[in-house]
C-alpha atoms as a printed R data frame, in Angstrom:
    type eleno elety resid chain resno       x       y       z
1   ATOM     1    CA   UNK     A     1  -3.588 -57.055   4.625
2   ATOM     2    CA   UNK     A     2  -3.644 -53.738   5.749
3   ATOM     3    CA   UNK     A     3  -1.716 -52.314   3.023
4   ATOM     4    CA   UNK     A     4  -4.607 -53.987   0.406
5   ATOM     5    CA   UNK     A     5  -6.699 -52.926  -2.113
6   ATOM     6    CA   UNK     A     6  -9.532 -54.560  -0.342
7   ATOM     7    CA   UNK     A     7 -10.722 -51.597   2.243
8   ATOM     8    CA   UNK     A     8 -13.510 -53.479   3.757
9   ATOM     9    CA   UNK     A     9 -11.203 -55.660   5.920
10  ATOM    10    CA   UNK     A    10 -10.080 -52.256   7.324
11  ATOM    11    CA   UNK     A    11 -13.767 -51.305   8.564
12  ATOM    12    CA   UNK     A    12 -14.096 -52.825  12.159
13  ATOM    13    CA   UNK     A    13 -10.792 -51.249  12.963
14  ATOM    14    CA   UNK     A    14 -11.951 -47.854  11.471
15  ATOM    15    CA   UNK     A    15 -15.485 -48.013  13.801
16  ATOM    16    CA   UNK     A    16 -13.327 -49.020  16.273
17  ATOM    17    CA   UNK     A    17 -11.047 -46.734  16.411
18  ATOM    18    CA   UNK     A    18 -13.318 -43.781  14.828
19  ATOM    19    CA   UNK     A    19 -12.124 -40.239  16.118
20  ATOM    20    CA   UNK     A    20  -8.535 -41.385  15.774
21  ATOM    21    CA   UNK     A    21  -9.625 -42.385  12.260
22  ATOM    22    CA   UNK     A    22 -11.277 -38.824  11.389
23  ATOM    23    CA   UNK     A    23  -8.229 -36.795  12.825
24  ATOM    24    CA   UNK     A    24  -5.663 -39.089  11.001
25  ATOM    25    CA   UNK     A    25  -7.952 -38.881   7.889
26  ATOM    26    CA   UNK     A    26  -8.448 -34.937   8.638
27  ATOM    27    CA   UNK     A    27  -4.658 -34.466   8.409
28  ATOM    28    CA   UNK     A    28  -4.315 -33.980  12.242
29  ATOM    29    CA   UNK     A    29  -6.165 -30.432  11.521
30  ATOM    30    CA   UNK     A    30  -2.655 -28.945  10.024
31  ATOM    31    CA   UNK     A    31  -4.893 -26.996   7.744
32  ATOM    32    CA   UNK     A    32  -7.298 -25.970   9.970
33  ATOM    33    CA   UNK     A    33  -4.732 -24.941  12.363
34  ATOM    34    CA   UNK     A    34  -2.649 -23.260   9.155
35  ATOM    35    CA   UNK     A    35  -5.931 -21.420   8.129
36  ATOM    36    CA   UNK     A    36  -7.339 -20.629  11.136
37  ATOM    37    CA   UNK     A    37  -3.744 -18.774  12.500
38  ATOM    38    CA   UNK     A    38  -1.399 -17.955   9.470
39  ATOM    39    CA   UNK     A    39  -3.907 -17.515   6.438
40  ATOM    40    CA   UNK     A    40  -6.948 -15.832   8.148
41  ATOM    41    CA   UNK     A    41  -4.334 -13.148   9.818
42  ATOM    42    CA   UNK     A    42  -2.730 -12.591   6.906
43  ATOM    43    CA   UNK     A    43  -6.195 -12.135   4.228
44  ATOM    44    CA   UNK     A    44  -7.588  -9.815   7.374
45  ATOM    45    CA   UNK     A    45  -4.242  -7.257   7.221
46  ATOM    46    CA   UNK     A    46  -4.322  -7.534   3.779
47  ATOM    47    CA   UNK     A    47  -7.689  -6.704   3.282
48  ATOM    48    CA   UNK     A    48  -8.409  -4.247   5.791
49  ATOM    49    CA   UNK     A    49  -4.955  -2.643   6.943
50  ATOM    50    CA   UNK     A    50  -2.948  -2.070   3.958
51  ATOM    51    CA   UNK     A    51  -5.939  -2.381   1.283
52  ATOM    52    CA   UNK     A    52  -8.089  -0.046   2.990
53  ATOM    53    CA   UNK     A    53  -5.853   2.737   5.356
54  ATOM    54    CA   UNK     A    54  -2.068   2.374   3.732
55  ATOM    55    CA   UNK     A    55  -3.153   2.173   0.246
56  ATOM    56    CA   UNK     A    56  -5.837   3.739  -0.397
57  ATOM    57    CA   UNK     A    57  -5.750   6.656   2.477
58  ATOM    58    CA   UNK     A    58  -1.913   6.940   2.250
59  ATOM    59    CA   UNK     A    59  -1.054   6.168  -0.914
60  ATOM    60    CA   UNK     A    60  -3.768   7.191  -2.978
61  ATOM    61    CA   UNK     A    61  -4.863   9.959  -0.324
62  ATOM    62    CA   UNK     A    62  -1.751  11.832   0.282
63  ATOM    63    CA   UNK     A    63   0.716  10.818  -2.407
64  ATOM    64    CA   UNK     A    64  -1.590  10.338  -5.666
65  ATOM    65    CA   UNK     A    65  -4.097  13.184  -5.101
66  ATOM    66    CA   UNK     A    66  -2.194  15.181  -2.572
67  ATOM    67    CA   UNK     A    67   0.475  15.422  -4.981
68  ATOM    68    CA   UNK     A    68  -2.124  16.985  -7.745
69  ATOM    69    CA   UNK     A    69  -4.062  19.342  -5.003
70  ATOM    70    CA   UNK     A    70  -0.482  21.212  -4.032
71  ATOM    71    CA   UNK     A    71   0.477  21.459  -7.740
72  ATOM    72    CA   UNK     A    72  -2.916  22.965  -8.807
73  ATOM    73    CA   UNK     A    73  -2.827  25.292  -5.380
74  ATOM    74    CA   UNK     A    74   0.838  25.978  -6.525
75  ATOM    75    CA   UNK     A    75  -0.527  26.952  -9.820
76  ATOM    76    CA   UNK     A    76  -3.214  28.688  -9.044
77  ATOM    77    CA   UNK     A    77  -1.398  30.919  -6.528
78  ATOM    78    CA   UNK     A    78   1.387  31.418  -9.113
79  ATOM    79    CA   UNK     A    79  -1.618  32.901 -12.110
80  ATOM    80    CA   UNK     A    80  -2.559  35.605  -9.072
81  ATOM    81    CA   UNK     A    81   1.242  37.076  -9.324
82  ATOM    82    CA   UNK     A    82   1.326  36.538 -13.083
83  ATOM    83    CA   UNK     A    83   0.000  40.616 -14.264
84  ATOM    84    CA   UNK     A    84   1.599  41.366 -17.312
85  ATOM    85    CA   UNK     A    85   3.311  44.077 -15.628
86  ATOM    86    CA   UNK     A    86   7.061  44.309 -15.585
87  ATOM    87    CA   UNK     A    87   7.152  46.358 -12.826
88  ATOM    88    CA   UNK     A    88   5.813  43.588 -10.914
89  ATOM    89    CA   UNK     A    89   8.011  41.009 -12.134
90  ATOM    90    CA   UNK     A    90  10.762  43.254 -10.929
91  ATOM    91    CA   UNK     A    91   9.722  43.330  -7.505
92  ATOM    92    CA   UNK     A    92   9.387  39.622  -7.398
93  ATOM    93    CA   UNK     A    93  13.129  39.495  -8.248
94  ATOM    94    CA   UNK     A    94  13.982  42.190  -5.666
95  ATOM    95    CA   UNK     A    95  11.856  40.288  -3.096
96  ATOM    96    CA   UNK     A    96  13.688  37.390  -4.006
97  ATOM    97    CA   UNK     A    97  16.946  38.733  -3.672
98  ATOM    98    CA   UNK     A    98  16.281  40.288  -0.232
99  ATOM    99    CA   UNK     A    99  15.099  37.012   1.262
100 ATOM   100    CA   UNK     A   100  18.272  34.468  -0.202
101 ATOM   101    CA   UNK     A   101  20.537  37.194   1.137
102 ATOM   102    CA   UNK     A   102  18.619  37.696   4.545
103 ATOM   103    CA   UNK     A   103  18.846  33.836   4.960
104 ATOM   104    CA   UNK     A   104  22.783  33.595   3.836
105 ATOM   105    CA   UNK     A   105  23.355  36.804   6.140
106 ATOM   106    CA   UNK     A   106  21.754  35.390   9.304
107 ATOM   107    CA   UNK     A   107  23.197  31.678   8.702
């Protein structure tokens, strides 16, 4: 009989047996326990350690437009030496030169 369509013959054993009956019925809290200790953790370090500092500090911070600030400083710094001027252009070279050989001299 207990294995019945007919629920209502199971209803004086539920009442009797009541908080058993709502933490068998409740799945013995497995998903409570599951949310409350592996899927809360995980949404919080999702959401506010690698959403917020790693990705968009680090990644889009540093990488993404750090990447574009020392190009443009590279670039702007490069249009100061660009004159027109060969002259100049030469002593770039010779500058150049002087510093490769200083650093294969002294190494």
């Amino acid at each position: 009989k207990l294995y019945s369509k007919n629920l209502k013959c199971m209803e004086p054993l539920k009442n009797s047996f009541k908080s058993f009956y709502l933490f068998v019925y409740q799945k013995f809290k497995i998903d409570a326990f599951y949310d409350a200790f592996i899927i809360y953790p995980i949404k919080f370090i999702s959401n506010n350690i690698l959403n917020n500092i790693i990705d968009k500090k680090v990644i889009d911070g540093l990488l993404v437009n750090g990447s574009a600030y020392t190009a443009r400083f590279v670039a702007r710094t490069l249009a100061i030496m660009q004159t027109g001027h060969v002259g100049h252009y030469v002593l770039y070279i010779m500058l150049g030169l002087c510093f490769v050989l200083y650093i294969i001299v002294m190494t």
